[in-house]
N, C-alpha and C positions, 0 to 999 in steps of 0.2 A: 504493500500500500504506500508506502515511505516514496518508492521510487513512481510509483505510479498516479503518485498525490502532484505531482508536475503536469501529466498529462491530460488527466481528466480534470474536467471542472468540479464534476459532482464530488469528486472526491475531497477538494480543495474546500467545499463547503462541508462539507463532514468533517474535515479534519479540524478546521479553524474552528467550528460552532463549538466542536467538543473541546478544544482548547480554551473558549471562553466560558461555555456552560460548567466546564469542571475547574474553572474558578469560581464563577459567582456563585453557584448552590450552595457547596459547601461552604462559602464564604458567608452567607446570609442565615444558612446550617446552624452554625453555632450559635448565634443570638436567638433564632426557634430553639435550640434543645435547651440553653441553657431559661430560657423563658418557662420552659416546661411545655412545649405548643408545639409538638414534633407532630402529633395529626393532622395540624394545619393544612399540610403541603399535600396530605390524601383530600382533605377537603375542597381545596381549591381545585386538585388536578380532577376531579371527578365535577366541578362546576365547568372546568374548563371543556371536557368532554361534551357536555352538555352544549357548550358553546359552536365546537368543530360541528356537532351533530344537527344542529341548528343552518350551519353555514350550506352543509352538503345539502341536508334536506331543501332549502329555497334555491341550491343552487340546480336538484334533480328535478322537485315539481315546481317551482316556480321559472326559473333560470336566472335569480335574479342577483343572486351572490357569486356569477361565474367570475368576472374579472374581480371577483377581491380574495386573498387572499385568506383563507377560515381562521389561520391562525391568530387571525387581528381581531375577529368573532370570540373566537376562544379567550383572547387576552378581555377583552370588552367581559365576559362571563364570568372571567375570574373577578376581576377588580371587582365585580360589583359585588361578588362574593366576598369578598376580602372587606367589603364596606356592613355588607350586611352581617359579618361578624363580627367588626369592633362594633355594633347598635346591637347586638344582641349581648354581648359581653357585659351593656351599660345595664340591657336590661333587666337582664339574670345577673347580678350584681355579687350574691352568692352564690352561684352556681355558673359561673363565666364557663367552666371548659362545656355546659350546654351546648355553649355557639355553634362548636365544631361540627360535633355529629349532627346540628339540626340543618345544618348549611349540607356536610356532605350526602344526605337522605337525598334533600332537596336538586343537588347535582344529580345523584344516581336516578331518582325519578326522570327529572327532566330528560337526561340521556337517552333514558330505556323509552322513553316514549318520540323523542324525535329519530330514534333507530328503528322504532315500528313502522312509523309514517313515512319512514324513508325505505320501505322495505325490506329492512335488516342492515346486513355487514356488508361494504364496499371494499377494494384494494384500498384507496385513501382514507378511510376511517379504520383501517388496522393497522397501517403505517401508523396514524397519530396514537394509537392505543401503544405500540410495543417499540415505536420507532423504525426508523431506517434511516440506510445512507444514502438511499438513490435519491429520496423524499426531497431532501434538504437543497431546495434553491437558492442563488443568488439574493435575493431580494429575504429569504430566511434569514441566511447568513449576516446580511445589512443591519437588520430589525433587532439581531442575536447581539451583534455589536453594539447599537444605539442602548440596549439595556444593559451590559455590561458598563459601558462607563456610567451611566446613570445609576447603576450600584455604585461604583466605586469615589465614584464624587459624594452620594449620597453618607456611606459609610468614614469618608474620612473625614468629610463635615461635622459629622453627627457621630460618631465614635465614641463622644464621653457619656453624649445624653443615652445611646443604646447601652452602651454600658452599664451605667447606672438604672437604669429603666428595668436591666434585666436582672441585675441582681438585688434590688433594693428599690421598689417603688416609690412606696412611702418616702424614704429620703431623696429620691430624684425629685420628690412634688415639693418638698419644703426647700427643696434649694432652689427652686425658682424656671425647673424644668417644665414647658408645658406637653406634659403627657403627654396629653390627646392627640395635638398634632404629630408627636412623632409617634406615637402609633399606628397612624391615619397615615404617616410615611413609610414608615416598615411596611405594615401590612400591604399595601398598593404594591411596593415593590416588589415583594413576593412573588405575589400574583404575577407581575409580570415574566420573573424569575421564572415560576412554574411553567406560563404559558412557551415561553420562551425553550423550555428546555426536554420539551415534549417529544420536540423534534428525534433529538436523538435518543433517549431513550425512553420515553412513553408516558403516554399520561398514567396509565398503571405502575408504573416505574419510579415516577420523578422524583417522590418524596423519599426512595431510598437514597439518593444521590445528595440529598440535603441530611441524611442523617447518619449513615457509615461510614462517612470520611468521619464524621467528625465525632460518633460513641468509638471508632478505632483511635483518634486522635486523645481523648479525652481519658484514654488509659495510660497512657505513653506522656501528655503534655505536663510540665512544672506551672505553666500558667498560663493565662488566659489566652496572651499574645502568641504562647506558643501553639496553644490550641487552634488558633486560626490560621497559624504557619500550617499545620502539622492538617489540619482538613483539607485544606486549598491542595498540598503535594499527593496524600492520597487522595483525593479527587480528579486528579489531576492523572496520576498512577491508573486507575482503575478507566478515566474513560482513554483516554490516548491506546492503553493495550489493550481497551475490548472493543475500540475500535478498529484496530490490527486484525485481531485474532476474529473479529466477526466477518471482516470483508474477505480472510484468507479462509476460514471454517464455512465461508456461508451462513452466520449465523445471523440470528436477530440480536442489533448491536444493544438494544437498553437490556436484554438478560444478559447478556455478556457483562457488560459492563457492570450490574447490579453483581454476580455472580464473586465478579473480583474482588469490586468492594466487600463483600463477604469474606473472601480468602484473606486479604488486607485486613478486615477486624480480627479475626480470626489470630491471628499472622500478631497482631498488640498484643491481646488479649495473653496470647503462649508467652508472648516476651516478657508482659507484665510477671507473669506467675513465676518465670523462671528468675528474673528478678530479685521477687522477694525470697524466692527459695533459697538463692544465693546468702542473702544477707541474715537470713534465718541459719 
């Protein structure tokens, strides 16, 4: 693939997407797990589902979504998803992680029924479920970028306030943090993250990719900073070789790639124990 990512385009948008996508998830990864909101990213990608399925279906019986792009449907699905759970969060006030499961029902519903209407399973509505590499256009690849730096601007902007937000609410409010809006920022981004990252490995997929780098990292890291070094490289790890090993195997690149990040926790987890065995 290495040699052969010169010659073909598609390939050249597979490779770049997943060199950006296996920065930002697990980069945004860690602020979800450490929040305690690792569902999140099942919630969204199961709205965003809803969204693609949406796109296809007016695009089959109506034809009215041909020239756009589903994936911008899909993103459109999540955010709104990602809105409609920081307002449920407010409103189950004790009982916030409600939001999740009632948002991702709400995805899985809405899916299952614009999948009926649309007659079932098409080739482009199983690409977005498990991903590919053929999938991944130009104009993909564009939209993959535009959201990566708007994570990363966003993130180093905002670094203290997520920081604090995640680990110590209460004190991020009395120091003069407002919350809400960066809530209302995280979460958006997300969404977009997930939509974004669907590509490669699947809307069923995405949320592992947000959170294997970074429970592999979280057993291995001294600290925060390093935990976000240490998600971003296995992230980074797992899609780069399962995007190798899926174009060389034939396989489907987001189990591939989920698969490794597995071996990758796996792979902490053994070092962690042998570790303390040592020192014991």
């Amino acid at each position: 693939m290495l040699s052969d990512i010169f010659q073909y385009e598609f390939l050249q948008n597979a490779f770049f997407s997943g060199l950006l996508i296996g920065f930002i998830a697990p980069l945004l990864g860690v602020f979800i797990v450490v929040r305690r909101l690792s569902l999140i990213a099942d919630a969204l990608s199961h709205v965003t589902l809803a969204g693609i399925a949406a796109s296809l279906l007016l695009e089959k019986k109506l034809g009215l979504a041909g020239p756009i792009n589903p994936i911008y449907m899909g993103m459109t699905f999540s955010v709104v998803g990602s809105l409609f759970i920081e307002r449920l969060r407010t409103v189950y006030k004790h009982y916030q992680e409600l939001a999740i499961p009632i948002i991702l029902s709400s995805g899985i519903g809405l899916g299952v029924i614009f999948i009926s209407l649309a007659d079932g399973f098409n080739t482009d509505l199983f690409n977005y479920l498990f991903g590919s590499v053929s999938a991944i256009s130009r104009s993909d690849l564009w939209t993959i970028l535009a959201i990566s730096v708007l994570v990363i601007i966003i993130v180093t902007f905002l670094y203290k306030e997520l920081f604090l937000l995640s680990f110590d609410e209460e004190h991020a409010a009395v120091s003069g943090i407002n919350a809400k809006t960066i809530h209302f920022i995280f979460i958006v981004t997300v969404a977009l993250v997930i939509a974004a990252s669907m590509r490669i490995v699947g809307i069923l997929l995405v949320s592992s990719l947000m959170t294997l780098p970074v429970a592999a990292a979280i057993r291995i890291a001294k600290g925060f900073k390093q935990t976000i070094f240490l998600s971003v490289v296995f992230g980074e790890l797992a899609v780069i070789i399962g995007l190798v090993l899926s174009y060389y195997l034939d396989l489907a690149p987001g189990g591939t790639i989920v698969v490794l990040a597995i071996i990758i926790l796996l792979g902490a987890i053994s070092w962690k124990k042998r570790r303390k065995g040592r020192s014991a």
